[in-house]
ROSE-4610 file (N, C-alpha, C; in Angstrom, 1 decimal, always signed):
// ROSE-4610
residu = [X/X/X/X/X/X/X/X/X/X/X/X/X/X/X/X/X/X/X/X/X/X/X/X/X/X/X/X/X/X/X/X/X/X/X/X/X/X/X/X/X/X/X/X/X/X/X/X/X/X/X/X/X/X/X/X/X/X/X/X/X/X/X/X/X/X/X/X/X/X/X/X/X/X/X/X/X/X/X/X/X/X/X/X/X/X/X/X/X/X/X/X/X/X/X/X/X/X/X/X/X/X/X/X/X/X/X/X/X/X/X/X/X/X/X/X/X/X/X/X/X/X/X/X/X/X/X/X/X/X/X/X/X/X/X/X/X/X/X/X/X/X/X/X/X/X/X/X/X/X/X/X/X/X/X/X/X/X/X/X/X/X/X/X/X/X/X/X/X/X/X/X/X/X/X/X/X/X/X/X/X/X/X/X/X/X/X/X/X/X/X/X/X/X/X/X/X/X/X/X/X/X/X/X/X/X/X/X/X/X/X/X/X/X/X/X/X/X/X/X/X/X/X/X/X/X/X/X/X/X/X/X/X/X/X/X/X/X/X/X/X/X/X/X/X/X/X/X/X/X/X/X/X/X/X/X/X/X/X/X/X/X/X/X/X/X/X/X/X/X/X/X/X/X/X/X/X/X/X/X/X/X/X/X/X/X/X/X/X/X/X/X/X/X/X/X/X/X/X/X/X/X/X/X/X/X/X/X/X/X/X/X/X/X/X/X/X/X/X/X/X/X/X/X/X/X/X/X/X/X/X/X/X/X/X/X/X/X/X/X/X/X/X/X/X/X/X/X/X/X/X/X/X/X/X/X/X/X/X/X/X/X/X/X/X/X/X/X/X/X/X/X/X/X/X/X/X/X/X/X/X/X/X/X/X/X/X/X/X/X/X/X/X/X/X/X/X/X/X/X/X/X/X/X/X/X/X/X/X/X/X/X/X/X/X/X/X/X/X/X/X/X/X/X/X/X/X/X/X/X/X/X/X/X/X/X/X/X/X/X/X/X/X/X/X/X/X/X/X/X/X/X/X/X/X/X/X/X/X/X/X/X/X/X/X/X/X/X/X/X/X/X/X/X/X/X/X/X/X/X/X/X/X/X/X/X/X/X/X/X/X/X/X/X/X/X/X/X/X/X/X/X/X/X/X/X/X/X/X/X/X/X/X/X/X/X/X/X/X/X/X/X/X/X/X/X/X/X/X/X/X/X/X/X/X/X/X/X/X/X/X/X/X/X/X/X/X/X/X/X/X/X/X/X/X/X/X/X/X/X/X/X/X/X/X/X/X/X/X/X/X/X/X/X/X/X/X/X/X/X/X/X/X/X/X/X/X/X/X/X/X/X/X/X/X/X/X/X/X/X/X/X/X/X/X/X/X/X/X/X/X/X/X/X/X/X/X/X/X/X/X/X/X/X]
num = [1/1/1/2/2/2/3/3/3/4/4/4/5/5/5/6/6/6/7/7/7/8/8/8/9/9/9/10/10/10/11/11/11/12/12/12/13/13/13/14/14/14/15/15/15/16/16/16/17/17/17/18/18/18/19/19/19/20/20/20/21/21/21/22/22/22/23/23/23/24/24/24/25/25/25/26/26/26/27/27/27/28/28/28/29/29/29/30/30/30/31/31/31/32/32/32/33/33/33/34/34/34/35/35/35/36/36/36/37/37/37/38/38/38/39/39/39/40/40/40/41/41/41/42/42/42/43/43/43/44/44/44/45/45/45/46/46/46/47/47/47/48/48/48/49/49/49/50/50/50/51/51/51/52/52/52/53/53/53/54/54/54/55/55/55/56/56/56/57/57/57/58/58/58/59/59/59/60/60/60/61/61/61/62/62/62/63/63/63/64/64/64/65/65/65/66/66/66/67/67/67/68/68/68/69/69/69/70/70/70/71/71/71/72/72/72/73/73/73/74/74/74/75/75/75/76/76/76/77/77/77/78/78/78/79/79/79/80/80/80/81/81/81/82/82/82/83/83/83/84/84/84/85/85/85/86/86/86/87/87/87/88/88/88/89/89/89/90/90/90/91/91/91/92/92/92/93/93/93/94/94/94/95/95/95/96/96/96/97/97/97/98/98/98/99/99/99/100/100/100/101/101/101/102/102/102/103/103/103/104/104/104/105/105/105/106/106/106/107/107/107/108/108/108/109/109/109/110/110/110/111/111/111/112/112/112/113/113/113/114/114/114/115/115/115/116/116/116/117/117/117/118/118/118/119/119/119/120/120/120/121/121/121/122/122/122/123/123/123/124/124/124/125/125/125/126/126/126/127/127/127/128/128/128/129/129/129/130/130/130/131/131/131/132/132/132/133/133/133/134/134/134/135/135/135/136/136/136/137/137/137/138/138/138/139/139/139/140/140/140/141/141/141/142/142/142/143/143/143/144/144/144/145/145/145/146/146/146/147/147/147/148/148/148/149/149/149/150/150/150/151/151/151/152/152/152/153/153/153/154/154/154/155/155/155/156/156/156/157/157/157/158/158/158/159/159/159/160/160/160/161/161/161/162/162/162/163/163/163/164/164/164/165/165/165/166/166/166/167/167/167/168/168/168/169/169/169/170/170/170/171/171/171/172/172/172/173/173/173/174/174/174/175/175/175/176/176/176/177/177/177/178/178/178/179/179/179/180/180/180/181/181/181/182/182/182/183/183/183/184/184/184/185/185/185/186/186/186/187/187/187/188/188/188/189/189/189/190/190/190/191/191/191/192/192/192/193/193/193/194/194/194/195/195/195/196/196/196/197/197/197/198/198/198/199/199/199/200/200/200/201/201/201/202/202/202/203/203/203/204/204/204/205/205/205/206/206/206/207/207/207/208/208/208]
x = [+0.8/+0.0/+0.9/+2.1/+2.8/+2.9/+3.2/+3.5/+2.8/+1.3/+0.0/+0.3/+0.9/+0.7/+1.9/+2.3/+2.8/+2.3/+1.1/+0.4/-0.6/-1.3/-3.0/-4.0/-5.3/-6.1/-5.2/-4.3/-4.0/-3.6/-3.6/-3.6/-1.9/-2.1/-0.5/-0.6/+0.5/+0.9/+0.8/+0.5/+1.1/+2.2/+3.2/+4.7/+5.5/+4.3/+5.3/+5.1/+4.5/+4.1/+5.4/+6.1/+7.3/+7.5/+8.9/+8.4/+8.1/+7.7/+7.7/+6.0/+5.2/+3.8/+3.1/+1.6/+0.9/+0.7/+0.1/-0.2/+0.6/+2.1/+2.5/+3.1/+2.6/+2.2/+1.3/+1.6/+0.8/+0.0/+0.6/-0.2/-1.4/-0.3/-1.4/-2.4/-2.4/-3.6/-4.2/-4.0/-4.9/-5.7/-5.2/-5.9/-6.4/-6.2/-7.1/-8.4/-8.1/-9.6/-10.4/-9.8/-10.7/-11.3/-10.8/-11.5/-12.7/-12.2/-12.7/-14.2/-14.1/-15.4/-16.3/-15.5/-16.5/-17.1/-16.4/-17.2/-18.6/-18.2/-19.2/-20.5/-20.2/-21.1/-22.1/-21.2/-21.7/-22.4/-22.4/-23.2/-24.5/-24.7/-25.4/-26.0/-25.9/-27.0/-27.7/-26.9/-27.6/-28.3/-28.5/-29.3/-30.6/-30.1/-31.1/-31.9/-31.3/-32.1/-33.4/-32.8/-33.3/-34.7/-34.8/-35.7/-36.6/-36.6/-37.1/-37.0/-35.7/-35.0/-34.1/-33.8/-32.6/-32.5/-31.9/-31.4/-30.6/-30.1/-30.2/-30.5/-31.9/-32.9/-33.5/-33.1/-34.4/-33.2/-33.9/-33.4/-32.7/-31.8/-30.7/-31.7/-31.9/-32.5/-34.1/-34.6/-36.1/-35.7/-35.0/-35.0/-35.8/-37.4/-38.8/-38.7/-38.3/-38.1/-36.9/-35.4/-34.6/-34.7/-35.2/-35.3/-36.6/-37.6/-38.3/-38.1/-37.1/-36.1/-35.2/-34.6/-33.3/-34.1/-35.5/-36.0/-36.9/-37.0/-37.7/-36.5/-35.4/-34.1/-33.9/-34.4/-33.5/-35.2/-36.2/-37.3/-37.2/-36.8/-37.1/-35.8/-34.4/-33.1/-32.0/-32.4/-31.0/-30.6/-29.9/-29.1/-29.1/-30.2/-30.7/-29.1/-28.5/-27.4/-26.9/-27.1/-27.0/-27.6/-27.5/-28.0/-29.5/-30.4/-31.9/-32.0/-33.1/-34.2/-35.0/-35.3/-35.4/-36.8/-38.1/-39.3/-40.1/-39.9/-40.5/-39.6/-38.0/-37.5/-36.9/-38.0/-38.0/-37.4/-35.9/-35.3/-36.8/-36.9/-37.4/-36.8/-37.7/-37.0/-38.2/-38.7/-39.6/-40.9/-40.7/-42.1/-42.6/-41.9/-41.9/-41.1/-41.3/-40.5/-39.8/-38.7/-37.8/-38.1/-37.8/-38.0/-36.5/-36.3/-35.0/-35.1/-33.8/-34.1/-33.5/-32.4/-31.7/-31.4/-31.2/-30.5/-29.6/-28.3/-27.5/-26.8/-26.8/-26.2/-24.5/-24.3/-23.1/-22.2/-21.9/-21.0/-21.0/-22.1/-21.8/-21.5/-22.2/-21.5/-19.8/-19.5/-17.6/-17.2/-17.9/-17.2/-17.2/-18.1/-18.4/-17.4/-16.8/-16.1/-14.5/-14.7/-12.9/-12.9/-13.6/-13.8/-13.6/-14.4/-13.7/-12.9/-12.1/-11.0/-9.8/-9.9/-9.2/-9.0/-10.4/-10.3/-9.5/-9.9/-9.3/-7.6/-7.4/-5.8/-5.1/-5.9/-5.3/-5.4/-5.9/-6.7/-7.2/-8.2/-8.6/-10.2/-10.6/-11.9/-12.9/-13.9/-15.3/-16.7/-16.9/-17.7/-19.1/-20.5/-21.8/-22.6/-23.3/-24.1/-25.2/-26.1/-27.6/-28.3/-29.0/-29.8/-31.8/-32.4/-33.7/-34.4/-35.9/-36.9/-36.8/-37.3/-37.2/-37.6/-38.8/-39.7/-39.4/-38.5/-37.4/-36.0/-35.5/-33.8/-33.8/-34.8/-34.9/-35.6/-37.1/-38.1/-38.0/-37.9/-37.6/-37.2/-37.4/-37.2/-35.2/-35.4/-33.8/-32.6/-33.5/-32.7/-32.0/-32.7/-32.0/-32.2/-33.8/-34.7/-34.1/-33.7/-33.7/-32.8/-32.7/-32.0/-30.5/-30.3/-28.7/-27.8/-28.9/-28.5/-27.9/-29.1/-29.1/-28.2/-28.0/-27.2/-25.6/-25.2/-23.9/-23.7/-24.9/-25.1/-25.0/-24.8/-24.5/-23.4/-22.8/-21.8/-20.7/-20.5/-19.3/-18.3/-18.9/-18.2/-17.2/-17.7/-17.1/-16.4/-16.9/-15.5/-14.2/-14.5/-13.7/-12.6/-13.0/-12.5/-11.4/-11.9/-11.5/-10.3/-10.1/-9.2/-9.6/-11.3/-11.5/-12.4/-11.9/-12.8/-14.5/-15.1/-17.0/-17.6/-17.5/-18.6/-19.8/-21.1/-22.1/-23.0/-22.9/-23.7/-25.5/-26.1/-27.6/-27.7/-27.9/-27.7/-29.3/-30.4/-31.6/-31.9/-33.2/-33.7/-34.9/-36.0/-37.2/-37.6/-38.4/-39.1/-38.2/-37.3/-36.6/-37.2/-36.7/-37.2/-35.8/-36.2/-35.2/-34.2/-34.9/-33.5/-32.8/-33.6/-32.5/-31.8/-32.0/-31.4/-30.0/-30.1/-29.1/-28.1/-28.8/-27.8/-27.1/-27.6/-27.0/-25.7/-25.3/-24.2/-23.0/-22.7/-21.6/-21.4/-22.0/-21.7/-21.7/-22.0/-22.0/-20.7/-19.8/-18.4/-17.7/-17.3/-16.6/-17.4/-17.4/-18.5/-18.2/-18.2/-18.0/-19.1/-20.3/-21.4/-22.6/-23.2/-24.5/-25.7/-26.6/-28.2/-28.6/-29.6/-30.9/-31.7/-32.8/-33.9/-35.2/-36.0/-36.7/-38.2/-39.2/-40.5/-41.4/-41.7/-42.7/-43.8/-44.1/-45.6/-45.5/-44.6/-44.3/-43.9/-42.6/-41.8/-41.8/-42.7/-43.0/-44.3/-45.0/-46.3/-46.9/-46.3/-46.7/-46.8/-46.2/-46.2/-44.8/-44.0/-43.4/-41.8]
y = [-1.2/+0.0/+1.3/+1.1/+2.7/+2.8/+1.9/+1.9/+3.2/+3.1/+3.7/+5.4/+5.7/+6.6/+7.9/+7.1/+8.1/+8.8/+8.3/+8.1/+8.9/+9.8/+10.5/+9.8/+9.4/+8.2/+7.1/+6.8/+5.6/+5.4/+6.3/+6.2/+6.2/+4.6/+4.4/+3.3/+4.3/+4.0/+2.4/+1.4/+0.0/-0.2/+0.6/-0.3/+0.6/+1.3/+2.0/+1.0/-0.4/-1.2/-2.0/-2.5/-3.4/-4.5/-4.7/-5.9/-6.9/-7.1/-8.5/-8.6/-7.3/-6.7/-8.1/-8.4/-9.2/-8.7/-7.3/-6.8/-7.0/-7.0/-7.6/-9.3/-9.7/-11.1/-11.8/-11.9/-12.5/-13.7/-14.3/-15.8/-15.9/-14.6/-15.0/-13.9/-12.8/-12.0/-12.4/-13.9/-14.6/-15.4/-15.7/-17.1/-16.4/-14.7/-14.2/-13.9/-13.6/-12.9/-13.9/-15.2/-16.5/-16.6/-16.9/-17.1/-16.4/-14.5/-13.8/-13.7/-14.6/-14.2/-15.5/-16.6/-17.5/-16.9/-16.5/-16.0/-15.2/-14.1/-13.3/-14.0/-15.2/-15.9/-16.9/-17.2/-17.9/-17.4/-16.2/-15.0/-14.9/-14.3/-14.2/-15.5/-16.6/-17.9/-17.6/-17.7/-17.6/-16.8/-15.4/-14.8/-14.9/-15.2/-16.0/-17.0/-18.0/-19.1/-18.2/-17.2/-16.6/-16.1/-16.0/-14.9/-16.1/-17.3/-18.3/-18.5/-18.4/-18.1/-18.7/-19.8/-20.9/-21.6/-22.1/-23.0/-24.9/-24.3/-25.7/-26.7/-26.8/-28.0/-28.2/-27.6/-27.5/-28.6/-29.6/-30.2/-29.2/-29.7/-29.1/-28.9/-30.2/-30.5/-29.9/-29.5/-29.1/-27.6/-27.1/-26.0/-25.2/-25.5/-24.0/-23.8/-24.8/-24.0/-23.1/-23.5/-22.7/-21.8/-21.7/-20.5/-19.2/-19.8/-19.4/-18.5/-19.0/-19.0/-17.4/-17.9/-16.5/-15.5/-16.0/-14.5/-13.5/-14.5/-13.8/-12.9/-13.7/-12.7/-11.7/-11.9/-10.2/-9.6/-9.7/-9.2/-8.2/-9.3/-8.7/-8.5/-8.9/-8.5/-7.8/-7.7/-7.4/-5.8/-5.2/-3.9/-3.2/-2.2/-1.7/-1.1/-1.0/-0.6/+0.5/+1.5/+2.3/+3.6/+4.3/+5.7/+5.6/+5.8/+5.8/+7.2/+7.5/+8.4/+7.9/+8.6/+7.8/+9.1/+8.3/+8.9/+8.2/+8.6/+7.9/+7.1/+7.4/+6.3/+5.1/+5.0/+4.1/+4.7/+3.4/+3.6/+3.7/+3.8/+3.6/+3.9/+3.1/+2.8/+2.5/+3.2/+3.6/+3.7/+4.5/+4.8/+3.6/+2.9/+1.6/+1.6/+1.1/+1.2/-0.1/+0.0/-1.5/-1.8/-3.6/-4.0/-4.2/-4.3/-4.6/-4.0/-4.4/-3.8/-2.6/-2.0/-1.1/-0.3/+1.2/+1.3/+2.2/+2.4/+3.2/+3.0/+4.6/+4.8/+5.2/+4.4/+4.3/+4.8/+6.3/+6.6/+6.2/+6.1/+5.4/+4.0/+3.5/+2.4/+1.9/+2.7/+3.0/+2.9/+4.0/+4.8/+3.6/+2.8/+2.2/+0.7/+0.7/-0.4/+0.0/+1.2/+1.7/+1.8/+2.3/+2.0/+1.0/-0.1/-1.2/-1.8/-1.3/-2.3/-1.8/+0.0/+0.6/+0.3/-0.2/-0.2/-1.8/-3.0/-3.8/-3.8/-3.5/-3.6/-3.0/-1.5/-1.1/-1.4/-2.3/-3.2/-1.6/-1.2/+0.4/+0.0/+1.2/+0.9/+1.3/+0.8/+1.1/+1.6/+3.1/+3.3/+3.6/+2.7/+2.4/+3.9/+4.7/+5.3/+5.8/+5.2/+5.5/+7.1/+7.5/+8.6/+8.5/+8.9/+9.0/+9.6/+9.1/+9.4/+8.3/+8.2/+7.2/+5.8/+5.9/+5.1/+4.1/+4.9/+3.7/+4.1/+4.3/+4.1/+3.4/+3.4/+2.9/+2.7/+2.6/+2.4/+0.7/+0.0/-1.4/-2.2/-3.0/-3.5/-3.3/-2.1/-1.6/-1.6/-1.0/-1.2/-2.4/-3.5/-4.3/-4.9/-4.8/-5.1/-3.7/-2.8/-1.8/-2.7/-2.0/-2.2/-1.9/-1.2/-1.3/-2.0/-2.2/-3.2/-4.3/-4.9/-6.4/-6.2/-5.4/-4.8/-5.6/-4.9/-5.0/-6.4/-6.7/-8.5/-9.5/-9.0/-10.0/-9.9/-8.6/-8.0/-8.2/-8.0/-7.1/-8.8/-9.8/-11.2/-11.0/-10.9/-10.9/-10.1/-8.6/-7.3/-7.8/-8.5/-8.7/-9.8/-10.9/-12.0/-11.7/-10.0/-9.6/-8.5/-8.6/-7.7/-6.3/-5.9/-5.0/-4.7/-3.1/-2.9/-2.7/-3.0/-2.4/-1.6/-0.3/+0.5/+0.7/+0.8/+0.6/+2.0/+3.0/+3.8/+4.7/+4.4/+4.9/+6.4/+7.2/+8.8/+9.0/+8.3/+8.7/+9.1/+10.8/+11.5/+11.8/+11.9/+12.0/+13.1/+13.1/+13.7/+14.9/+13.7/+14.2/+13.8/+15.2/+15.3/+14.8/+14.6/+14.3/+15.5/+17.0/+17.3/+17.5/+17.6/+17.5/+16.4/+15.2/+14.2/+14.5/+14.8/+15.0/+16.2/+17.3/+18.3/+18.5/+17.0/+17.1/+16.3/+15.3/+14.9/+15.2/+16.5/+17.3/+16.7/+16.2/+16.5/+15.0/+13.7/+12.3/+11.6/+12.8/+11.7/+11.3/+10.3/+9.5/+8.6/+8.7/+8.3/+7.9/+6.3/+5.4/+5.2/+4.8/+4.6/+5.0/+6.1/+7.1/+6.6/+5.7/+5.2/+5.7/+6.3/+7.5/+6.1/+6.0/+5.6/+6.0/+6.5/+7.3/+6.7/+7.5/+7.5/+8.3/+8.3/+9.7/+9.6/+8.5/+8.8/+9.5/+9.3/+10.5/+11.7/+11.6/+12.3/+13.9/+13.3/+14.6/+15.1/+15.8/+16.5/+15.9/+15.9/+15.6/+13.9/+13.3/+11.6/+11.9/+12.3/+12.3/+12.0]
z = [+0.0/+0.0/+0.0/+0.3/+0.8/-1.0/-1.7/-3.0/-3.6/-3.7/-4.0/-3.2/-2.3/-2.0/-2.7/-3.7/-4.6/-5.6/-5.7/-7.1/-6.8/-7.4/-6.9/-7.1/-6.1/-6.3/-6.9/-7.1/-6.9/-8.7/-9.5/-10.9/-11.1/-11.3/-11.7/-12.9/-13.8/-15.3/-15.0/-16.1/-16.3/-16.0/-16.4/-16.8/-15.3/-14.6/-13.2/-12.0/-12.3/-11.1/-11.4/-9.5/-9.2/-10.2/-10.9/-11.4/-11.2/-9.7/-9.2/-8.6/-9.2/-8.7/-9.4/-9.0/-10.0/-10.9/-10.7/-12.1/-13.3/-13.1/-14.2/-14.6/-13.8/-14.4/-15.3/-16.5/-17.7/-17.0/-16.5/-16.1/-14.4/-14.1/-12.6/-13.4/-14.0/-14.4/-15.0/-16.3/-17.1/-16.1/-15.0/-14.3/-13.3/-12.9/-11.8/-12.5/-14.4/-14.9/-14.9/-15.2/-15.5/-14.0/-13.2/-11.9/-11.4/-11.7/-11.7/-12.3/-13.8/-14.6/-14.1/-13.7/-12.9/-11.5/-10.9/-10.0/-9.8/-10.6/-11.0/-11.4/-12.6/-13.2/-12.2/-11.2/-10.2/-9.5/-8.8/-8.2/-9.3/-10.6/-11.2/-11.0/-11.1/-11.4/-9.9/-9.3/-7.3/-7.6/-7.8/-7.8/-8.8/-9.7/-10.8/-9.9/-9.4/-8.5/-7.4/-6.6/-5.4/-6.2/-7.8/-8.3/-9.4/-8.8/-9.3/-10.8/-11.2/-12.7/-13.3/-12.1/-12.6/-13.1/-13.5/-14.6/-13.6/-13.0/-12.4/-12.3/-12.0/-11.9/-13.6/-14.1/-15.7/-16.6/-17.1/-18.2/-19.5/-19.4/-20.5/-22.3/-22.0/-23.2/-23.8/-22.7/-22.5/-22.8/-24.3/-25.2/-24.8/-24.9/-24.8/-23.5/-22.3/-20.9/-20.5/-20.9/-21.3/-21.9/-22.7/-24.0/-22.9/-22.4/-21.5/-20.3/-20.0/-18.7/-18.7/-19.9/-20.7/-20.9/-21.6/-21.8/-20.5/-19.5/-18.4/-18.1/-17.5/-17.1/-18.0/-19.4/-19.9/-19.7/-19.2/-19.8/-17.8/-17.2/-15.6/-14.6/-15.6/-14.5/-15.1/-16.5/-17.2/-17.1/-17.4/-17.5/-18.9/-19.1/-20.2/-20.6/-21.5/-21.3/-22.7/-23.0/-24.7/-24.3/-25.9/-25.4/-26.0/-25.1/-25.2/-24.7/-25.0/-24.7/-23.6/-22.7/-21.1/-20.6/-20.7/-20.8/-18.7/-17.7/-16.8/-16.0/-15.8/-15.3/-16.4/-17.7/-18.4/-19.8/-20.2/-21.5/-22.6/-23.9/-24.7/-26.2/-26.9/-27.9/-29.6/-30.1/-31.1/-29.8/-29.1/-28.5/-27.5/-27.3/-26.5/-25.3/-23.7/-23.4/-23.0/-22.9/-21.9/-21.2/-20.8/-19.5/-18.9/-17.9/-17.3/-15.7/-14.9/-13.7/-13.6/-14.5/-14.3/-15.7/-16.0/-17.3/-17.1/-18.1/-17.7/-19.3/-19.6/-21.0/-21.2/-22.6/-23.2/-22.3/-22.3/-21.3/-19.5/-19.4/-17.6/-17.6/-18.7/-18.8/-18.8/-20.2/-19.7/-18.8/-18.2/-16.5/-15.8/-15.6/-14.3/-14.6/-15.8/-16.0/-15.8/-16.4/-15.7/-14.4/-13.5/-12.1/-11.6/-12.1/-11.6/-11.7/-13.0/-13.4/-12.4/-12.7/-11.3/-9.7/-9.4/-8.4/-8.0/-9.0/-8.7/-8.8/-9.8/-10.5/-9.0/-8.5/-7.7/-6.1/-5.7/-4.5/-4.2/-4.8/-3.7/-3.0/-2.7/-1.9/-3.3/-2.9/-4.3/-3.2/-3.7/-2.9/-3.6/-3.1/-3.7/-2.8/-3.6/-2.2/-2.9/-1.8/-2.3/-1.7/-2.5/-2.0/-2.5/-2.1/-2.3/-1.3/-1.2/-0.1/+0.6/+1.8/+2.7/+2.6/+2.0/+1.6/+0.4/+0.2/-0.9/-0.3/+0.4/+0.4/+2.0/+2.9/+4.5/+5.2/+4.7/+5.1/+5.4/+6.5/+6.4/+7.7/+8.2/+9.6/+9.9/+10.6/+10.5/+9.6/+8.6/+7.2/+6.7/+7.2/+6.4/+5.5/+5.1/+4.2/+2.8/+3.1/+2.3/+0.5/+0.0/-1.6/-1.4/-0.3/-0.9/+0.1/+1.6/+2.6/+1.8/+0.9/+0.3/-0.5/-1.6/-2.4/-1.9/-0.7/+0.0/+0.3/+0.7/+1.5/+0.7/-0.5/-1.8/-2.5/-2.8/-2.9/-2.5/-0.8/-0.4/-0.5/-0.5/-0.2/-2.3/-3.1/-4.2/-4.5/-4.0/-4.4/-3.2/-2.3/-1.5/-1.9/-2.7/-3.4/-4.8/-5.5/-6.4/-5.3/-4.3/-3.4/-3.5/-3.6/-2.9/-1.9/-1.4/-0.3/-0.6/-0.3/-0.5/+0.5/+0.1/+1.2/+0.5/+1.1/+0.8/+1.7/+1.7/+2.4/+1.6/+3.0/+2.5/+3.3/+2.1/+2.4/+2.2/+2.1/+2.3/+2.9/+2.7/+3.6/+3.7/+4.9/+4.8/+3.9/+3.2/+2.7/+1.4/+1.1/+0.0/-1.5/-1.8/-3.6/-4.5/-5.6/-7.1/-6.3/-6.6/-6.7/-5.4/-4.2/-2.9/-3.1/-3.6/-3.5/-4.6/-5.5/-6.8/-6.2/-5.5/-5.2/-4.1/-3.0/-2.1/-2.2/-3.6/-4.1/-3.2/-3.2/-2.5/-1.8/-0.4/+0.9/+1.0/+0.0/+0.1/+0.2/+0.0/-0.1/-0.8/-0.9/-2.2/-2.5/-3.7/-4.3/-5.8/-6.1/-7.6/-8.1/-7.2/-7.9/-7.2/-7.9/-7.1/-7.7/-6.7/-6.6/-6.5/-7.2/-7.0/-7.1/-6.2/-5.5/-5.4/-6.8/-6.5/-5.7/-5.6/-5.0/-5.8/-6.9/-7.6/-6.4/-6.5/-5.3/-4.4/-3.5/-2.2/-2.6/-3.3/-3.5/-4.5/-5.3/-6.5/-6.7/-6.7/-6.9/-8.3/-9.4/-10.3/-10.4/-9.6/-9.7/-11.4/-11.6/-12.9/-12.3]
């Protein structure tokens, strides 16, 4: 770690790490990404299982139930991910909108992948932080029921396995609006990845 403290946030060239660093080892970084992408993938099926979506028990061969299966998950878990026009919370696309649980266009997308590649390469900390109205960011039998509780409780075991740190903090506030929530950014910290949580029902006059 004293290594990193030469460096600002931790932004160090490829060819300035020790030569005896992992990072430049061809063979342990081929066989940490392989492990790496299994892991991940293994997380995803779990979670697929928890959301009655798995694939485990279903005959390989029983095509229409698999085929079934893949399309619920992109219809109800996948990551809208491009530049859309975003009408309601909701991507859309000829006047139609997506299904999925989340969307995030072309450029956040980037971002959120150099981030992590950063954060890993560099063992740094990765910080998650939620903001909204209560009623969605903490409303819940002592937050643990909340979205970014569970978020962390699934999480923090695999950014930890990829050697990083996971903070997970809920910045939700009673009777907060879109924009108290967006402008209070400032004062949230360090911050990799910002959850806006919204509530139109409570939260906005117009329900919009």
């Amino acid at each position: 770690q004293t290594f990193y403290h030469n460096y600002w946030y931790k932004d160090v060239p490829v060819d300035e790490f020790p030569a005896n660093a992992w990072q430049k080892n061809p063979a342990y970084v081929k066989e940490f990404v392989g492990q790496a992408v299994s892991l991940v993938d293994r997380v995803k099926e779990a979670i697929y299982e928890e959301y009655g979506l798995g694939l485990l028990d279903i005959d390989k061969n029983d095509t229409a139930t698999v085929s079934k299966i893949k399309t619920e998950r992109e219809t109800y878990l996948s990551v809208i991910q491009g530049d859309f026009s975003v009408q309601n919370g909701a991507a859309m696309v000829d006047g139609k909108p997506f299904r999925g649980a989340a969307y995030v266009n072309e450029r956040g997308w980037e971002g959120l992948i150099r981030k992590l590649l950063h954060a890993i390469m560099t063992e740094d900390d990765f910080f998650v932080v939620v903001a909204g109205p209560k009623a969605a960011t903490y409303d819940g039998i002592n937050l643990q029921f909340t979205q970014v509780m569970q978020f962390h409780e699934v999480m923090e075991p695999v950014f930890d396995r990829l050697g990083v740190k996971l903070y997970s903090r809920n910045m939700g506030m009673d009777a907060s609006t879109t924009v108290a929530a967006l402008g209070g950014a400032d004062i949230y910290g360090e911050t990799d990845i910002f959850w806006y949580i919204p509530d139109p029902s409570q939260s906005e006059s117009d329900a919009q």
